[in-house]
VEXMARDREN-702827 format. One record per residue: z, y negated, x of N, C-alpha, C in turn. Coordinates in steps of 0.1 Angstrom, whole numbers. Atoms other than C-alpha are relative to their C-alpha. Example, Ala and Ser with C-alpha at 12.3 -4.5 7.8 and 13.67 -1.06 7.14 Angstrom:
<sites>
SITE   n_pz   n_py   n_px  ca_pz  ca_py  ca_px   c_pz   c_py   c_px
SITE      0     12      9     78     45    123      0    -12      9
SITE      0     11     -9     71     11    137      8    -11     -8
</sites>
This chain:
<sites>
SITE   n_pz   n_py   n_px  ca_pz  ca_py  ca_px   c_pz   c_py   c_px
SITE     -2     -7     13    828   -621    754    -13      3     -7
SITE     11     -6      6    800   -599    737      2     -9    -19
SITE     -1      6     15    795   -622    698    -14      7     -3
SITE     10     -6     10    772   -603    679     -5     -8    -12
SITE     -2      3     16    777   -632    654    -11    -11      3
SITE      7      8     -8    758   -655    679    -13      5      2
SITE     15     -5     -1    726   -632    684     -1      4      9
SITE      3     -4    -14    736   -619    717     10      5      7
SITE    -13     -8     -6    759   -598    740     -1     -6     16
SITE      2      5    -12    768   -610    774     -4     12     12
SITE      1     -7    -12    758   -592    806      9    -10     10
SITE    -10      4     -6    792   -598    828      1     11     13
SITE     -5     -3    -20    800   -592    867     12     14     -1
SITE    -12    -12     -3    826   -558    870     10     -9      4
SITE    -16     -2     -1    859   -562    867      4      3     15
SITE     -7     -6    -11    864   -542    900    -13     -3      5
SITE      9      2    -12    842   -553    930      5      7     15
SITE     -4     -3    -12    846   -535    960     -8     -9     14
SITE      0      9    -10    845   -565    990      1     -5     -4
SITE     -7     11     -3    854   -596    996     -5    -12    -10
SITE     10     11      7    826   -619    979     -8      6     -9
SITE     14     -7     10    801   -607    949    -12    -12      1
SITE     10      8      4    767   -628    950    -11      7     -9
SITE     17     -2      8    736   -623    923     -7      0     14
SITE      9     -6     -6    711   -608    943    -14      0     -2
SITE     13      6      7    684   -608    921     -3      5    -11
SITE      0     -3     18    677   -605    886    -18     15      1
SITE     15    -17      4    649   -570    880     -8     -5     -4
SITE      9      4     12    636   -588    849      3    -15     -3
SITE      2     14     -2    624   -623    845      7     -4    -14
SITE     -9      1      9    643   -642    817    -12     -1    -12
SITE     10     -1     14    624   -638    779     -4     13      1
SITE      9    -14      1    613   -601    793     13      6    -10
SITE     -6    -11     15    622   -575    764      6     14     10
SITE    -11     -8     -5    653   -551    779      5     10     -8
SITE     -6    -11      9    666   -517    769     12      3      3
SITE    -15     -6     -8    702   -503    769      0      2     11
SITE     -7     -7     -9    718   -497    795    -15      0     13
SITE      9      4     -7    684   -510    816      8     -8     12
SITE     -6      7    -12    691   -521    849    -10    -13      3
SITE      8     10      3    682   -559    845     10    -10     15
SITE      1     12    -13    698   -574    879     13     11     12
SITE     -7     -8    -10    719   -564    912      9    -10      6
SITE    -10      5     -4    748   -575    925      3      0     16
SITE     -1     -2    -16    758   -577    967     10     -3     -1
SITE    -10      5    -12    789   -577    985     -1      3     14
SITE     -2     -5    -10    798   -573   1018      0     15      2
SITE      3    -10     -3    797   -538   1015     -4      8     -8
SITE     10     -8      8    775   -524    990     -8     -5    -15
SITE      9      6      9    750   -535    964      0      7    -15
SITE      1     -1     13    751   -529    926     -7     -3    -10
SITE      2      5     13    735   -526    893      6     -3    -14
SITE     -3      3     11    741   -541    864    -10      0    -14
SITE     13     -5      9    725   -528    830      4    -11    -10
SITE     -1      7     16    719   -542    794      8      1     -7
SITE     -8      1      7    744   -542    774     -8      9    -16
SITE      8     -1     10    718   -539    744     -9      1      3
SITE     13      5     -5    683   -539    737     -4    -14     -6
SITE      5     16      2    668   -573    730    -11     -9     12
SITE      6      8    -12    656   -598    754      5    -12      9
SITE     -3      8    -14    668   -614    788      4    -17     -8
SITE      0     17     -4    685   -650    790      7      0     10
SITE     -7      2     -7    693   -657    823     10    -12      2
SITE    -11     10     -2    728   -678    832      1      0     11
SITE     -4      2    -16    736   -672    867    -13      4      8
SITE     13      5    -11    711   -681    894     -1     10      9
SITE     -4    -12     -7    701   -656    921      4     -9     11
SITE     -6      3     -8    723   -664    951     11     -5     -2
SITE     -6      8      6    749   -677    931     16      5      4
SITE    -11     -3      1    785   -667    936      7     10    -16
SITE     -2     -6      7    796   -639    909     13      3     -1
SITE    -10     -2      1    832   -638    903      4      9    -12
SITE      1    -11      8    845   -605    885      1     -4    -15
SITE      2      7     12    838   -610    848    -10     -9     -7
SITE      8     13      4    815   -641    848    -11     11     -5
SITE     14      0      9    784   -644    827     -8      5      8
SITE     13     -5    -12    755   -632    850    -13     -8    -19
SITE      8     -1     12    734   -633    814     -2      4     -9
SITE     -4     -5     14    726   -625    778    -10      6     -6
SITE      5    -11      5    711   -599    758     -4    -10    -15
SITE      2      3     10    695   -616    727     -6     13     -7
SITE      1     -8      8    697   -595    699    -12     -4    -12
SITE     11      8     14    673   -613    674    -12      1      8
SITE     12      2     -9    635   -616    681     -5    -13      7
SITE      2     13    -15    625   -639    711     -2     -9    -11
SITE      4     12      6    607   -660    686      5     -6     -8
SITE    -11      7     10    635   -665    664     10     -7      7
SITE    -10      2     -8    652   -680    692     -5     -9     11
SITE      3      5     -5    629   -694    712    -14    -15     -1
SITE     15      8      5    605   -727    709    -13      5      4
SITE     12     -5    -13    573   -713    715     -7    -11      3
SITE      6     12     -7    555   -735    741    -15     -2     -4
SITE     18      3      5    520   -754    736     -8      6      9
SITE      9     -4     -6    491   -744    749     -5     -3     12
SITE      3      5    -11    486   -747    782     -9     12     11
SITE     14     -9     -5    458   -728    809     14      8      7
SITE    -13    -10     -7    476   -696    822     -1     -2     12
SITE    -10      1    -12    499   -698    850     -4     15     13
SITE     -1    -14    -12    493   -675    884      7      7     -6
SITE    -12    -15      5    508   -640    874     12     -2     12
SITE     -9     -1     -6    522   -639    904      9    -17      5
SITE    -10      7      1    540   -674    907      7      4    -14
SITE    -13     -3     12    553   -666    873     12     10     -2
SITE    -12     -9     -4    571   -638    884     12     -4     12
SITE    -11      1    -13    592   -651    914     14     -7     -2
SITE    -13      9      1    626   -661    910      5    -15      5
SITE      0     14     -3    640   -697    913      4     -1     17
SITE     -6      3     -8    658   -690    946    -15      4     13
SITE     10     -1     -9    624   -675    961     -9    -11     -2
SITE     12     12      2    601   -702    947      9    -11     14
SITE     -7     11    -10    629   -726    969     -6      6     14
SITE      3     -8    -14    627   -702   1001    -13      0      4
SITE     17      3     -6    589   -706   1003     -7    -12      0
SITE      0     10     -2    589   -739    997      8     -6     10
SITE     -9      4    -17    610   -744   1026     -7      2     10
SITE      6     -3    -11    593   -722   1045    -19     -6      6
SITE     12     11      0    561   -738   1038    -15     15     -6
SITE      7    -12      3    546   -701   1029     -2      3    -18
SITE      1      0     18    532   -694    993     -4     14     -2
SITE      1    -13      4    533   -664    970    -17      5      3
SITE     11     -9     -2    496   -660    976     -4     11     14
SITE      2     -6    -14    498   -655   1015      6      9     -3
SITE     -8    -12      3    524   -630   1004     -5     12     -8
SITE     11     -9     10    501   -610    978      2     16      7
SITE      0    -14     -7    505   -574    981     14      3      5
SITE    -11     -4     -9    537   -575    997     15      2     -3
SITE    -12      1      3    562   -575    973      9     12      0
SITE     -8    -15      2    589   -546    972      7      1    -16
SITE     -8      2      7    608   -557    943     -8     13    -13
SITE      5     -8     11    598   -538    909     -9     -2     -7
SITE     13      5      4    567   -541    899    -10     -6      5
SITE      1      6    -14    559   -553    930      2    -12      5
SITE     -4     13      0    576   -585    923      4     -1     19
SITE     -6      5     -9    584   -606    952     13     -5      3
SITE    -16      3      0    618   -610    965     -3     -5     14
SITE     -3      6    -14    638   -627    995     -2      3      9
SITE     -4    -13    -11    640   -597   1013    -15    -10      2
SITE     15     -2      0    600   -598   1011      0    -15      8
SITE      3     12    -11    600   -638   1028      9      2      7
SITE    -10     -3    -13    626   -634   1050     -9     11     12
SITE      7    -10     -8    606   -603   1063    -14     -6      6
SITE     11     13     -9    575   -630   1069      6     -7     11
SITE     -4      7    -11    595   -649   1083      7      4     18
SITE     -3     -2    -20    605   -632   1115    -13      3      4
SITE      9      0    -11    568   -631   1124     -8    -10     -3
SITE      5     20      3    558   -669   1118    -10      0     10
SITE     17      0     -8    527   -678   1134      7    -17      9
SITE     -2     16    -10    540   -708   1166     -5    -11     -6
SITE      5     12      6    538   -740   1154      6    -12     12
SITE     -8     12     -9    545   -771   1182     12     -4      1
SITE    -14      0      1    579   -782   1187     -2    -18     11
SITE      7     13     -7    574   -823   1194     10     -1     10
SITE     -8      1     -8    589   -833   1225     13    -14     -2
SITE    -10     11      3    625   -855   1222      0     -8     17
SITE     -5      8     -6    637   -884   1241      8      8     17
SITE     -7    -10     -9    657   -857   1261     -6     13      6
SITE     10    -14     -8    630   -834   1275     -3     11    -16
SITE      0     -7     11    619   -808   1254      9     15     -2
SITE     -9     -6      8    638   -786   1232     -8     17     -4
SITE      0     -8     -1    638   -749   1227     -9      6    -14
SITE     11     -4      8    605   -732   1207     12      7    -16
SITE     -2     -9     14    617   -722   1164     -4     10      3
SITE      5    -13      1    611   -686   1164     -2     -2    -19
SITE      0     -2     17    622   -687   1123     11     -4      1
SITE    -21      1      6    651   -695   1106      2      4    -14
SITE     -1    -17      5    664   -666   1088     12     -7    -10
SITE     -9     -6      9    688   -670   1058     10      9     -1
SITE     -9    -12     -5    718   -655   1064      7      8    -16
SITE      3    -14     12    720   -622   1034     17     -3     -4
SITE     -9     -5      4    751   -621   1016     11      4      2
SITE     -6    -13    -10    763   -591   1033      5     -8     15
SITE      1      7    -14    759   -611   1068     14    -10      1
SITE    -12     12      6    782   -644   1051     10      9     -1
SITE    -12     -7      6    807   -620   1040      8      8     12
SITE     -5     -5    -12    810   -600   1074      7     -6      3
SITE     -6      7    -12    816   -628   1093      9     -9     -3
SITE    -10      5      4    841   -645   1072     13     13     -4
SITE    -12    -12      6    859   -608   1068      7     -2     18
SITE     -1     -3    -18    856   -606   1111     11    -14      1
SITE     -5     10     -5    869   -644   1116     15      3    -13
SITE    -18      0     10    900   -637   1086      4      7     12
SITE     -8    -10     -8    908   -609   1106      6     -5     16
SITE      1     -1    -14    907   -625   1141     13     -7      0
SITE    -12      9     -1    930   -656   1128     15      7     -7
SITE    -11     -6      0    952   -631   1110     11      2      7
SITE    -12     -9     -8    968   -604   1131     -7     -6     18
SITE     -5      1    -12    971   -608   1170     -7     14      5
SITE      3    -16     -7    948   -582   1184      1     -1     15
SITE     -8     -9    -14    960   -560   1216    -10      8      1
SITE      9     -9     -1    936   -537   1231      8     13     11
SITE     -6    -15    -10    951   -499   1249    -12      5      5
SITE      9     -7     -9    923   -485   1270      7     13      7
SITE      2     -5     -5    920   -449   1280    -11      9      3
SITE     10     -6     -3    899   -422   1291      4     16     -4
SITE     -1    -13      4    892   -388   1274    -11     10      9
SITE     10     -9     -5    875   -358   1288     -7     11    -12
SITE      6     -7      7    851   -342   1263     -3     16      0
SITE      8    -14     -2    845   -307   1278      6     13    -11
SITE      2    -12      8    865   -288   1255     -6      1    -17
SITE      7      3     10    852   -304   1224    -17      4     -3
SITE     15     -4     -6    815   -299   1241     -3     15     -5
SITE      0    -13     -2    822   -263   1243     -2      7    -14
SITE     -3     -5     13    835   -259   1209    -11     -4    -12
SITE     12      0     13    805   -276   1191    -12     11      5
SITE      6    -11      3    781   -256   1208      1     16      2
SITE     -1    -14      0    794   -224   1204      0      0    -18
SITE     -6     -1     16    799   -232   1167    -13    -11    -12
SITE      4     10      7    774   -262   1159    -16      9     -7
SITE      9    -13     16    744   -232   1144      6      4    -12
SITE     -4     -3     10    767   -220   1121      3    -11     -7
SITE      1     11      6    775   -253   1109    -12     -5     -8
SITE     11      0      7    739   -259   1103     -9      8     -9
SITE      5    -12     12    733   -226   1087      3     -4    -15
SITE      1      2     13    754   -239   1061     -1    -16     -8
SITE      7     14      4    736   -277   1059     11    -10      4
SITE     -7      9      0    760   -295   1074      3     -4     14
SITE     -1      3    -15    759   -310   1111      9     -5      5
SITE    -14      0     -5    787   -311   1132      2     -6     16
SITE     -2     12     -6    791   -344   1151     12     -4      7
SITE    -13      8     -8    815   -358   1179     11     -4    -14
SITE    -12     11      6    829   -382   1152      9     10    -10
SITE    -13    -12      9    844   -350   1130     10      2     12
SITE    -13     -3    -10    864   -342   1162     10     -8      2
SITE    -13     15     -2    879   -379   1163      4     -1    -14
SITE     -4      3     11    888   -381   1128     10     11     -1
SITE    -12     -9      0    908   -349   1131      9     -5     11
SITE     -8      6    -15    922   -362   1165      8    -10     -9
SITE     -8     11      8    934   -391   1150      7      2    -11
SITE     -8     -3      7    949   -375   1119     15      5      5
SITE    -13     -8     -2    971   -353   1142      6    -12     10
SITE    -13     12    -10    981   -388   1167      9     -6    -12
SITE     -9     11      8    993   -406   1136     14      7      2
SITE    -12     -6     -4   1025   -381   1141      9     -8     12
SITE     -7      7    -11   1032   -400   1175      2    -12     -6
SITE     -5     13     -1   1030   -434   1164     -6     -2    -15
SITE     -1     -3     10   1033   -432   1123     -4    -15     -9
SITE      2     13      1   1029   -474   1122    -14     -3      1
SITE     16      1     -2    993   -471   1132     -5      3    -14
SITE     11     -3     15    982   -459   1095     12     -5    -11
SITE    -11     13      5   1004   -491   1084    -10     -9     -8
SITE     11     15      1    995   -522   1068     13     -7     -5
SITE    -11      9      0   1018   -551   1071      2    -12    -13
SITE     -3      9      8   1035   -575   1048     12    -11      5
SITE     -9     10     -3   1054   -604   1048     20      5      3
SITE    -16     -3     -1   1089   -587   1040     -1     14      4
SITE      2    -16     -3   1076   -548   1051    -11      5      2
SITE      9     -3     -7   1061   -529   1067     -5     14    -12
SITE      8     -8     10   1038   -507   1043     -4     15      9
SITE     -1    -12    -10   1040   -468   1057    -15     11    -13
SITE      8    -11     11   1009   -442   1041      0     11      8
SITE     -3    -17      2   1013   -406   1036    -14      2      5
SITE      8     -1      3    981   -406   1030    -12     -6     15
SITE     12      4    -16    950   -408   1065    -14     -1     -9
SITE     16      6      8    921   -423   1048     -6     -7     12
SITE      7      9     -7    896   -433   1074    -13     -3      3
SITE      7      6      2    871   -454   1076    -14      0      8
SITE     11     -3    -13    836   -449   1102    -11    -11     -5
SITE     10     12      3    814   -480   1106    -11      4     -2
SITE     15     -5      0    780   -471   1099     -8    -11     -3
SITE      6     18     -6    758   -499   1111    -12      7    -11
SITE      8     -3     12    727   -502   1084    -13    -16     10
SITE     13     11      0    700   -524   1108      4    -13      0
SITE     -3     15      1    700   -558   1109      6     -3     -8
SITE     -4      4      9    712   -557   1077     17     -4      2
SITE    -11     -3     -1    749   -552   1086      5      9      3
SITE     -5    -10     -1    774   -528   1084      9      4    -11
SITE    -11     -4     10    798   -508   1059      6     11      8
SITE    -11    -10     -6    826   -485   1062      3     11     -8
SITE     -4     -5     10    826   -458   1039     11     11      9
SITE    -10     -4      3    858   -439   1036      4     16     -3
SITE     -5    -11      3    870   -404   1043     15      1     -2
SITE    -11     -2      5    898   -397   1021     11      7      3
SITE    -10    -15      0    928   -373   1028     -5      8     13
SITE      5     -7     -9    914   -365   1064     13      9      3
SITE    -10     -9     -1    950   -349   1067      2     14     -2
SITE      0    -17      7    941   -322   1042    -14      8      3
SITE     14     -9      3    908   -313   1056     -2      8     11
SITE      5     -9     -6    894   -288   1077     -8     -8     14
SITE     15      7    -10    868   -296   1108    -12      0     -8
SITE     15     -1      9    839   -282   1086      3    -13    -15
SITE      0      9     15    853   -303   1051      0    -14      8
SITE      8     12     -6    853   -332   1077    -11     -2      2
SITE     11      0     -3    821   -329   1091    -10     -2    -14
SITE     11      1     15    805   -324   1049      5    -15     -2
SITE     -2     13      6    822   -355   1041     -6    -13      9
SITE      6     13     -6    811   -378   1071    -15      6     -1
SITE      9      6      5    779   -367   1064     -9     -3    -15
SITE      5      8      9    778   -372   1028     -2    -15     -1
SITE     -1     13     -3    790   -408   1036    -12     -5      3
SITE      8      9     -9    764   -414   1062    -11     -3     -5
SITE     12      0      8    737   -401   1042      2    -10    -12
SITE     -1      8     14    743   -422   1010      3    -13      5
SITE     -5     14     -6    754   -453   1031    -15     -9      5
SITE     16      7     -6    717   -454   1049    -11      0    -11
SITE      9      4     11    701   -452   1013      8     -4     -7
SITE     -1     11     12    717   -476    996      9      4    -12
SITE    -10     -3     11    742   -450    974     12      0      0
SITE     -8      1      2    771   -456    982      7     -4    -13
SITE     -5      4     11    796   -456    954     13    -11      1
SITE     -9      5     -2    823   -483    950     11      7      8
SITE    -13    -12     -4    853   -453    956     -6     -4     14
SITE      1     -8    -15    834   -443    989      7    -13      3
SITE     -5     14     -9    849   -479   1004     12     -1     -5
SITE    -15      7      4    883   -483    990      9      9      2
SITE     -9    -10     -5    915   -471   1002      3      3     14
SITE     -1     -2    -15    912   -472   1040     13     -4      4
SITE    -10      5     -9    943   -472   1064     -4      2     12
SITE      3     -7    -15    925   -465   1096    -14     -3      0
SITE      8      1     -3    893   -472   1110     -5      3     12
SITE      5     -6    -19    871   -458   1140    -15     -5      2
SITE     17      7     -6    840   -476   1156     -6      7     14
SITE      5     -5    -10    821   -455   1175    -12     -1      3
SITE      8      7     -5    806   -475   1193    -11      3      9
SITE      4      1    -13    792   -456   1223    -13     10     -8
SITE     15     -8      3    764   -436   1198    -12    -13      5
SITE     11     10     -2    745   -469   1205      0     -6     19
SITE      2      1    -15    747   -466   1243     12    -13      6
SITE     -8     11     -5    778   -491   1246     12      8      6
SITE    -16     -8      5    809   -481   1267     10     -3      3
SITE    -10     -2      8    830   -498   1261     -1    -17     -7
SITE     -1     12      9    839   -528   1234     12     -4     -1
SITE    -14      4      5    870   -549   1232      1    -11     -3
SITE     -5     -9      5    888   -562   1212    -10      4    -12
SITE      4     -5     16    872   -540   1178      7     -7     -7
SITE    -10     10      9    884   -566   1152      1     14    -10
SITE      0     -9     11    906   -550   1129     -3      3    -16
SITE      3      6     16    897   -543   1092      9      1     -8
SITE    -10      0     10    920   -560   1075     -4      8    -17
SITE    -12      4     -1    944   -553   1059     10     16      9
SITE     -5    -19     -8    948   -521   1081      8     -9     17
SITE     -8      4    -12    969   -520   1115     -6     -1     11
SITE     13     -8    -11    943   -505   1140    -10      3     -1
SITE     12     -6      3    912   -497   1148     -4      6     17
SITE     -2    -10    -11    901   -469   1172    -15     -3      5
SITE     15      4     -6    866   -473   1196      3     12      9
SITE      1    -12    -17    852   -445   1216    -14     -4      2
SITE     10      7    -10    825   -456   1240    -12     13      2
SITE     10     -9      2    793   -439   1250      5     14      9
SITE     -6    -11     -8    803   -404   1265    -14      2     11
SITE     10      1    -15    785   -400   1302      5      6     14
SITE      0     -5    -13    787   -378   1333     12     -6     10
SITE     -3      6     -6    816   -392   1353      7     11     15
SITE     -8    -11     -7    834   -377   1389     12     -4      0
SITE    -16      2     -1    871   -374   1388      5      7      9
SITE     -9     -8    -10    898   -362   1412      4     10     -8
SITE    -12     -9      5    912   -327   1400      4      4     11
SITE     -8    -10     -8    938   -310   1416      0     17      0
SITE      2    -14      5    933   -272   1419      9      9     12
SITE     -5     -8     -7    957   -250   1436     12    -11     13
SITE     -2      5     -9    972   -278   1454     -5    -11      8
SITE      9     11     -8    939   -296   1470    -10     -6    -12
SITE      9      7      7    922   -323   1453    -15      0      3
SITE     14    -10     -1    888   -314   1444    -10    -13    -11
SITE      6      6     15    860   -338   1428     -6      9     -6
SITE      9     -7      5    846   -329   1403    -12     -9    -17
SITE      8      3      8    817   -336   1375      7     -2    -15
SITE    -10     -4     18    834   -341   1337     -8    -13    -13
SITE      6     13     12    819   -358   1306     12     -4     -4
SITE    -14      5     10    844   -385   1296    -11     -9     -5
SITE      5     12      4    842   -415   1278     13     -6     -5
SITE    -21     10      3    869   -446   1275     -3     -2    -15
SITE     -8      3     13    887   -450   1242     11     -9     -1
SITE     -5     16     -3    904   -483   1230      6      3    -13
SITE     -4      0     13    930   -484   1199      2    -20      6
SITE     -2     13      1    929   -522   1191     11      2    -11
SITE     -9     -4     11    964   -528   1173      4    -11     -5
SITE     -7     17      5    982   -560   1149     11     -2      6
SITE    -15     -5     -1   1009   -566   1174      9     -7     -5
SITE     -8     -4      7   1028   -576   1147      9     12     -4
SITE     -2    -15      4   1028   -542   1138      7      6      7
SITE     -4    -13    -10   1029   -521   1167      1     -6     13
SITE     -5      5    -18   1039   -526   1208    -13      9      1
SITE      5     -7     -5   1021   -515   1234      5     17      0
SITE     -1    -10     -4   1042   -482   1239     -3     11    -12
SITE     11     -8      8   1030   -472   1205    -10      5      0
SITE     15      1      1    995   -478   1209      2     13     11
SITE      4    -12     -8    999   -454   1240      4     11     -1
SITE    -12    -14      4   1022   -427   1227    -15      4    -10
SITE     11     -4     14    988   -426   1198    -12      5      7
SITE     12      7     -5    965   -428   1225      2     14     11
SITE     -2    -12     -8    977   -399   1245      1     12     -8
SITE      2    -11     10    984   -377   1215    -21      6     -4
SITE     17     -1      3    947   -384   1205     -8      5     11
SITE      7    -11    -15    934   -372   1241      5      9      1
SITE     -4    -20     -3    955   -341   1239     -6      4     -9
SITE      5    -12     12    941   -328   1209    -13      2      4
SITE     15     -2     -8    904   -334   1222     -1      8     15
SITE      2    -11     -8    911   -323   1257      4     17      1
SITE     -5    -18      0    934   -287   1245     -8      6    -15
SITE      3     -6      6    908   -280   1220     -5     14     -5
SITE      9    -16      0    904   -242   1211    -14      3     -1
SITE     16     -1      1    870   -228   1214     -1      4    -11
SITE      5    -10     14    877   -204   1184     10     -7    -13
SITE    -10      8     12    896   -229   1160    -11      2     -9
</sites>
């Protein structure tokens, strides 16, 4: 609660967090610095996207929540003193000034370098933060190129060389407690088949100039997002989400495309209403997503709302992955593998003929709770018909 009667307004956590966990990240501005409205004085992390949080007022900084701390929607983060510092604050005795740069580093980095045994000076120069303060990121990023240090030999032979030991982000914690919910949840099933790409092929480059004439590049994964809008028809359970007493049915094809972000992790931002879109209004939307996902803009919205997910996995040369854990609280999740040169048997006129064909295997991982196998494959053959009888002039 903001008390103006107190001398200060709170700076409080959002109400609405989009993922699982919110942690303090790191405060911008050191506590006692002088803050303006609506100043962006710290940042927030979840599992899938990072936030600011401004001033409330102008005045001057008191920090309450620590960086690394757990932020549950609403809490205190910190307070905006409305009065002047020195009506508020003891001023301290005289003492010989303090390094600039220790005096800027936060409490959770001062710990992290004192662990690591590395100090703000070897770091000099290196900070990213604002002002070129030092942040975690900034020792963590030392730290994966540590300088060998011996490794004494045990009782039991010796033991395997430290490279670093890395602080696991936030983002990282949060993944892997979303991936392990999900695993112990639902009961995942994996369907394997195989698509043939050529008339999709055909159809981007006869069409994929014009696309870029008007700024907007026209990617495999627009083709599977429309595919997958028109399978949900076969198996209507797939863009489900389950409950105790029912089964939860949407109108609505909201889906989701992993977009890996580096070591850092991954997020899922969210195309809305793929039902009502076009190939070209697909293609603008996954690459506004992609673009705003790989700098850091995503907006809350872009992540919320998903009934469907697709991991396409094989841009990174994999092909294939099973099972793709699902993201809860969804029913399925779709994987297409790396597309690559294969020979198949066709029949032509009677005599079986090989021949050369770009496929690549595709996997719906499903909750079988939810759905059977004869679903998964009724979804799973729809979704390869629409890819392999694609018009050239659609």
């Amino acid at each position: 609660m903001n008390d103006m009667t107190l001398g200060h307004q709170n700076i409080l956590a959002p109400l609405q967090q989009e993922g699982t966990r919110a942690v303090l990240r790191t405060w911008l501005k050191g506590a006692g610095a002088e803050v303006s409205q609506d100043e962006p004085v710290a940042e927030l992390e979840t599992d899938k996207v990072v936030v600011e949080v401004c001033a409330p007022c102008a005045g001057h900084l008191q920090v309450v929540l620590e960086e690394g701390a757990a932020a549950e929607p609403g809490a205190v983060l910190g307070r905006v003193s409305v009065r002047p510092l020195q009506a508020t604050l003891p001023q301290p005795a005289q003492e010989p000034l303090a390094d600039p740069v220790e005096t800027r580093l936060s409490p959770s980095v001062r710990r992290l370098l004192a662990d690591s045994g590395l100090t703000a000076e070897q770091l000099k120069g290196r900070g990213t933060g604002r002002g070129g303060r030092l942040t975690r990121a900034d020792v963590v990023a030392a730290l994966e190129q540590p300088v060998a240090k011996p490794v004494p030999l045990s009782v039991e032979g010796p033991g395997p060389r430290v490279a670093a030991r890395i602080p696991h982000s936030p983002m990282r914690r949060a993944i892997a407690e979303h991936m392990q919910r999900s695993v112990s949840t639902a009961p995942h099933v994996t369907a394997m088949v195989e698509a043939d790409f050529s008339a999709i092929i055909a159809h981007r480059n006869a069409h994929k100039a014009r696309f870029a004439e008007q700024g907007c590049a026209l990617t495999f994964t627009a083709y599977f997002l429309a595919a997958a809008a028109q399978a949900m028809a076969a198996a209507p359970a797939v863009n489900s989400r389950w409950h105790d007493d029912e089964l939860e049915l949407f109108e609505d094809i909201n889906i989701g495309v992993g977009t890996a972000l580096g070591d850092e992790g991954l997020v899922v931002p969210v195309v809305h209403r793929v039902q009502e879109l076009s190939l070209p209004g697909i293609a603008r939307r996954l690459q506004e997503q992609t673009e705003a996902a790989r700098a850091g803009r995503l907006r809350a919205a872009d992540l919320r709302g998903g009934t469907f997910t697709l991991s396409n996995h094989g841009v990174a040369g994999t092909l294939l992955a099973t099972p793709i854990i699902i993201n809860q609280p969804q029913s399925a999740i779709l994987g297409i593998g790396a597309l690559e040169k294969r020979v198949v048997v066709k029949e032509v006129d009677g005599i079986d003929t090989l021949q050369v064909r770009p496929r690549a295997y595709v996997t719906l991982t499903i909750d079988h709770r939810v759905l059977d196998g004869s679903q998964a494959n009724a979804w799973l053959k729809r979704f390869v018909q629409v890819l392999e009888r694609w018009p050239l002039e659609s």
